[in-house]
C-alpha positions, 0 to 999 in steps of 0.5 A: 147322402146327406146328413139330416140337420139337428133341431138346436140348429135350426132353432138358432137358424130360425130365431137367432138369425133374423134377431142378429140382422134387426139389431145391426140395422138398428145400429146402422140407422142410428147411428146415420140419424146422430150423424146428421145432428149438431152436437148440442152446446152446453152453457156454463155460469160464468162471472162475466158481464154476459151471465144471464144469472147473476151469482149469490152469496155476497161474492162470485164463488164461480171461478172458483171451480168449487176448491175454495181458491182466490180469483184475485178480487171480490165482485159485490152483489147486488139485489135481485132487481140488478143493483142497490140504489144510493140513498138520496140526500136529505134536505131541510125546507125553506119556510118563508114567513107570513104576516102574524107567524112566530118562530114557534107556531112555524116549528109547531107546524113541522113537529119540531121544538122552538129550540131546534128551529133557533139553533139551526138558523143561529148556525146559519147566521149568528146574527138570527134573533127568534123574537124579531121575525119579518114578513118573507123572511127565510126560515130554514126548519131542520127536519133532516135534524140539527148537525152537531158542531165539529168542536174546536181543538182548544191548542196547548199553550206551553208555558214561557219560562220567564226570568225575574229581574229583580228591581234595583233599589233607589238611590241617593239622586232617585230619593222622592222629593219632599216639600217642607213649607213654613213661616219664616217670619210676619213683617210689620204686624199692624200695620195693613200698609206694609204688614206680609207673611214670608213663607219657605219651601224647604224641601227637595219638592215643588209645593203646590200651594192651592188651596193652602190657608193662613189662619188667625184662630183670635179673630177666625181671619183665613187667607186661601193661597191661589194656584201657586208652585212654590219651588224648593228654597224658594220664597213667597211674600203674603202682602195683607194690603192691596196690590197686583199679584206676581210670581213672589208677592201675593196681596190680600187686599185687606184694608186693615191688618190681619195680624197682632203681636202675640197673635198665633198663626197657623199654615194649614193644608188643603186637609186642614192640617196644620203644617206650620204654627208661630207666635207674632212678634213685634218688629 
């Protein structure tokens, strides 16, 4: 005879049951449906050439894996339009001068001072004058601005360490020479014929005579010595009469007599000093 079952278990029968067999064939069609998907790839930064995002922050911090280490060098960033363009060089203008331009009106044209134009092109070439233009001539205008000159390193000179030599002092045979010139004596005095003044050079030194005078204060009579050396010791004849002039004798050409006993004659120099004076004697 059988039992009659109790309520709890055909509640458990009734509600628990189908509850455990829709769960596990949930289960079992999942579980066929993620077998047939492929397994989805995930895409991480990276700082290869490659990387669709560049990174920020001046240096790639990436492969760092976030602890702060080294990746052994420093990648630059760029702007956000893929990189920062070099600057382009400046260049100054060329302005070719026209009939009735000066330096001035042309830099006027371009904002810039009559100096700044003459400084620039006297860099160019030395030789560039700012008040003499010519038609066509090439100016360059320094609208990119005047360089500065590299100034010149002015080199140290060291001085020499010189020694004093000092200056030997003359002797006997180096001794200047001197000339000493007199009157020795006047031959025949009034008589133009044969009348002559001797005169002596009794230095060391050859005296030249040109321009020497032989003077007569009474009567203002003056003999001029023609260019004449007079070697030392040696003797020359002034001949009052007329003749030919030769190395020792000299004429006056007078045609009377130059001097008179008890006359004073006077040798005198080109300063007019007086070298020599004596009183004419009668012979």
């Amino acid at each position: 005879m059988k039992r009659p079952r109790s309520p709890f278990f055909t509640v458990l029968t009734i509600v628990i049951a189908p509850a455990v067999v829709a769960l596990a064939v949930t289960l079992l069609v999942l579980n066929i449906v993620d077998a047939r998907k492929e397994p989805s790839t995930i895409l991480l930064p990276t700082l290869s050439g490659t990387a669709l995002i560049p990174p920020r922050g001046g240096v790639a911090e990436a492969a760092t894996g976030g602890d702060g280490g080294e990746t052994g060098a420093d990648i630059p960033i760029g702007d956000e339009s893929g990189g920062e363009a070099a600057p382009s060089a400046c260049e100054n203008p060329i302005h070719i001068v026209a009939a009735g331009e000066t330096l001035g009106h042309i830099a006027e044209q371009y904002g810039l001072s009559l100096d700044e134009v003459t400084q620039m092109n006297q860099m160019l070439n030395p030789a560039f004058d700012p008040n003499f233009l010519s038609i066509g001539q090439q100016i360059t205008v320094p609208t990119c601005g005047v360089p500065m000159p590299t100034p010149t390193a002015t080199p140290t000179i060291t001085p020499v360490p010189t020694r004093v030599v000092p200056t030997p002092g003359p002797t006997a045979t180096e001794q200047p020479g001197r000339a000493i010139v007199k009157v020795a004596r006047v031959l025949n005095p009034g008589d133009v014929t044969s009348e002559a003044v001797e005169i002596i050079n009794e230095g060391t030194s050859v005296a030249r005579l040109g321009g020497w005078q032989l003077l007569n204060p009474r009567t203002g009579e003056v003999f001029v010595f023609p260019p004449l050396n007079l070697f030392p010791q040696g003797a020359v004849t002034v001949y009052s009469g007329v003749g030919e002039n030769t190395a020792i004798d000299i004429y006056w050409g007078r045609d009377e007599a130059a001097w008179q006993p008890g006359d004073t004659l006077q040798l005198l120099d080109p300063q007019q000093v007086i070298r020599d004076e004596i009183e004419v004697e009668e012979r």
